[in-house]
N, C-alpha and C positions, 0 to 999 in steps of 0.2 A: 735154279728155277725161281726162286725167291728174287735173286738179285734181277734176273732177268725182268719178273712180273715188274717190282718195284720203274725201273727203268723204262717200262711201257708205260706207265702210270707219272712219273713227270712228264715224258714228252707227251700226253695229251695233255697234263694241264698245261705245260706252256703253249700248247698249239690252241689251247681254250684261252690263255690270257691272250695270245696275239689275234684271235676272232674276237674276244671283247672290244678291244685295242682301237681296232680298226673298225667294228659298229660304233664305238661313241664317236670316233674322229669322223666317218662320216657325216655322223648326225649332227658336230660342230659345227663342221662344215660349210653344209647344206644350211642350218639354219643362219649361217651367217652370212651366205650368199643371199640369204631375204631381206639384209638390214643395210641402212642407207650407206655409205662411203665417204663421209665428208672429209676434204684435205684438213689439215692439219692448221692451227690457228695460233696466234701466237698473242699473248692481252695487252688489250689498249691502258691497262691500268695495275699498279704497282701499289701495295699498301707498304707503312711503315709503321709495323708498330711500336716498336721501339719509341714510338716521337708519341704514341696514343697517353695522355693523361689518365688517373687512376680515381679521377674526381667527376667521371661523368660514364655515360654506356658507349663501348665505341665498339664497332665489329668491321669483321671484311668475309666475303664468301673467297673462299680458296679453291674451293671445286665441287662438282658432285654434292654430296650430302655434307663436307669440311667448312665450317664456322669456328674462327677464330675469334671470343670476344673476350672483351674486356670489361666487367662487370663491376665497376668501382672498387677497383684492383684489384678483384680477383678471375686472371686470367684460364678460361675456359675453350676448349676445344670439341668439337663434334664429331662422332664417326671419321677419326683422322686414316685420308687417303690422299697420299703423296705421292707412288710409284706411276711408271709409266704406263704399268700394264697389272688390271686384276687379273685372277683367277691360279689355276696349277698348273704343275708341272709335269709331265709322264711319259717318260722314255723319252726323254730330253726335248719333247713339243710342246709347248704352250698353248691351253687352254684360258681362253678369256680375253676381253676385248681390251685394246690399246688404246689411250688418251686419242681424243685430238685438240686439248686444250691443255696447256701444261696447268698443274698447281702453281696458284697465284705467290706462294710464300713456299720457301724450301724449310726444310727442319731446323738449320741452323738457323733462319729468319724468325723463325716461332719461338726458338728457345724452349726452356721451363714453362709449362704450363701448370696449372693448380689441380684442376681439374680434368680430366677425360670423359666423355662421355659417350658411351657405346649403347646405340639402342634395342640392335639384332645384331647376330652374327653372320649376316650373309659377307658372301666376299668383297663387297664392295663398299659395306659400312664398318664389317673388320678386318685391315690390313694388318696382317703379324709384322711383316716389315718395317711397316711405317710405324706401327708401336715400338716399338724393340728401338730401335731411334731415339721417340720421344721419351723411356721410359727412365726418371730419373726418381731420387729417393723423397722429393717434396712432392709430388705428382701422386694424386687421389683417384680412383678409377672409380666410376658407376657403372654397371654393366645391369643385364637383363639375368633375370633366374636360370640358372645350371648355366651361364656360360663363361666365368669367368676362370673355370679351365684353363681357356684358351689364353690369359695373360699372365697366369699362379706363379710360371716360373722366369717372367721378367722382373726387372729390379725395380717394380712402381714403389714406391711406399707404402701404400695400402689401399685396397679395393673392397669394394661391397657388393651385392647385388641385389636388387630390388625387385618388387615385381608392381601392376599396378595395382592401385589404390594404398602404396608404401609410402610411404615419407623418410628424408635423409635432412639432416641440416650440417655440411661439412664444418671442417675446424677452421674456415672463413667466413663463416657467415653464411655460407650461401644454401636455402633448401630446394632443394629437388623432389620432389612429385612424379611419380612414374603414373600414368594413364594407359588405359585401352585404348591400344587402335586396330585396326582391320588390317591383320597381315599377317607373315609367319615366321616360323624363328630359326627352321632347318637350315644348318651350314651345308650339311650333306644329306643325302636321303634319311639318314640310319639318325643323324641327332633330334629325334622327336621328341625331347625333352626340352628344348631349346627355351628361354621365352621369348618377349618380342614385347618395348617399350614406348611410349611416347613421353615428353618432360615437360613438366612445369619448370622454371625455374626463376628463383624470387631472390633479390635482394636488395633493401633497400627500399620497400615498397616498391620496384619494379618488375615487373613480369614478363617471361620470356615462354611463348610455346614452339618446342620445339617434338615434333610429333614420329621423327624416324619416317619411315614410311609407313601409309595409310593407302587402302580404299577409301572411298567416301563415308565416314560413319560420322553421324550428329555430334555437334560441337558445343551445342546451345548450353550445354550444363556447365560449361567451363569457369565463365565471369562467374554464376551464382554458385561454384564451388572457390574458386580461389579469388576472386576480386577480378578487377579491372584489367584485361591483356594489353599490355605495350607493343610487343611486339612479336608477330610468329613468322615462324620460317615454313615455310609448305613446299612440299614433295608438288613437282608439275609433270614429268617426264616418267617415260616405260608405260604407256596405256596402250599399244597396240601390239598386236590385234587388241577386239575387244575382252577376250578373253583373260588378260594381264589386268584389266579392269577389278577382279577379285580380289586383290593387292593391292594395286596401285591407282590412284585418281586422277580424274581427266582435268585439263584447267580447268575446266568450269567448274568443277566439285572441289577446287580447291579453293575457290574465289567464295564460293557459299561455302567452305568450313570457314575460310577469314572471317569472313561477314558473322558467322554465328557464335564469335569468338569475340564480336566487337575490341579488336585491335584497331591499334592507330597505325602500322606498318606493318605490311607484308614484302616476305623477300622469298623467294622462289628459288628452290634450290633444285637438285637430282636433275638436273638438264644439261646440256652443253658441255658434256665432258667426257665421258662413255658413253658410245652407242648401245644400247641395252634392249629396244627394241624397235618396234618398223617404222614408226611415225617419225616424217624429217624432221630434223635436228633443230630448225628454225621454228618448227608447227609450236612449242607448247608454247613461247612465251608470246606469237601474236593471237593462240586464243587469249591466253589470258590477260594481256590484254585489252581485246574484244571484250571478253565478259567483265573486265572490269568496269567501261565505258569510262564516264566521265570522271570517275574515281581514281583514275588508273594514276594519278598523282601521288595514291599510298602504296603504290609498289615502288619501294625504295631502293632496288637494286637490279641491275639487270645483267651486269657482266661480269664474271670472276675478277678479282682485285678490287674492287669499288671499296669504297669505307664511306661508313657512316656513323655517327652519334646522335645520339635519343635527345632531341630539344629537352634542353631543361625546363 
């Protein structure tokens, strides 16, 4: 009788996993039949870092949220995401949405980095893949409060985690400023512990904002907390519906955090690489530049691979 009961009682729960199963795969799905389809694209531009000098600020955008720089020679990396496809795995289907722009630079192209830098753990700003790759025993991880779980048992050298209003000054020189922004830090439903960072980062007298992803929230304190911005990377992309707006900022709100930041160069990242959500693929970078009008000469980047260096 017992064995019997027992054996009623898996086969609902598996008949319960295979209805779960199949509600979230619908609801994939479906929401991804409401997102654009752009073919596949291949870059007009190729960085080399290996040739970048150690005597001046030189970067390239790789993809997505991925910044490769080099900060007078101390090389730094962003939210590194290099695979073709985010998201999981489950019951041999893939959830989550597939490049249509490759990474400008492969891991063996990037090498040893110095630094990591991880702002949130969502899927698409932390890839365990593409860590597990770059994770070597000189390589320094920053990550966001309770998430550094997620890398404890790669072979980094050593990680920390900050939350904002912290300060770090790594064994290069280089300090980091974790800041509030407007967003969340859930990998999955259940990690509501998570945090969720944006970064200063100084050296040399140079300043670097790099903010993770943001809603629109006021920036004006920034110069009269840390001095004078060189240069910020701004989130353009994932504002539709409006409703993703809670999160994430429209170009126009990210053209007024620049401006409130008084930077000398804005470079526009989270676009053109994962479709993530409804607005076409092309829409963020000619709002922004619309909203930049006649300025639009300080957006310094437009296409993954590009490289630049900070006028001395």
């Amino acid at each position: 009788m017992l064995i019997s009961l027992l054996a009623w009682i898996g086969i609902f729960i598996v008949l319960l996993m295979v209805l779960l199963f199949g509600y979230f795969a619908y609801r994939y799905w479906q929401h991804m039949g409401n997102l654009p389809k752009p073919p596949y694209r291949q870059l007009a531009h190729k960085p080399t870092p290996a040739a970048w000098t150690d005597h001046e600020v030189t970067f390239t955008w790789v993809g997505h949220s991925t910044i490769l720089l080099n900060l007078f020679g101390t090389k730094i990396i962003t939210d590194p995401v290099l695979g073709e496809k985010l998201g999981i795995r489950f019951a041999g289907v893939h959830f989550g949405p597939a490049r249509f722009t490759p990474a400008a630079l492969t891991v063996e192209e990037i090498g040893e980095v110095d630094l990591v830098l991880l702002s949130h753990a969502h899927l698409d700003h932390v890839d365990l893949p593409t860590l597990r790759k770059l994770a070597r025993l000189s390589t320094h991880v920053i990550t966001a409060q309770n998430t550094s779980r997620l890398i404890q048992d790669m072979p980094f050298g050593s990680y920390e985690e900050i939350q904002p209003r912290q300060q770090t000054t790594t064994a290069n020189g280089v300090k980091i400023a974790a800041i509030p922004v407007r967003h969340w830090g859930n990998r999955f439903p259940w990690n509501r512990d998570y945090g969720y960072n944006g970064y200063v980062i100084e050296k040399n007298g140079v300043r670097i904002l790099y903010p993770g992803d943001t809603a629109y929230i006021s920036m004006e304190n920034l110069p009269r907390e840390f001095g004078p911005i060189d240069l910020v990377f701004m989130p353009i992309g994932a504002y539709k519906p409006d409703s993703y707006q809670g999160a994430h900022c429209t170009p126009e709100q990210a053209w007024r955090m620049f401006e409130q930041t008084g930077g000398n160069w804005l470079v526009p990242i989270h676009w053109n690489t994962f479709v993530l959500s409804q607005e076409p693929v092309e829409e963020p970078m000619e709002r922004l530049l619309a909203a930049a009008g006649p300025e639009r000469d300080r957006i310094v980047m437009e296409k993954q691979g590009m490289t630049f260096s900070l006028p001395k």
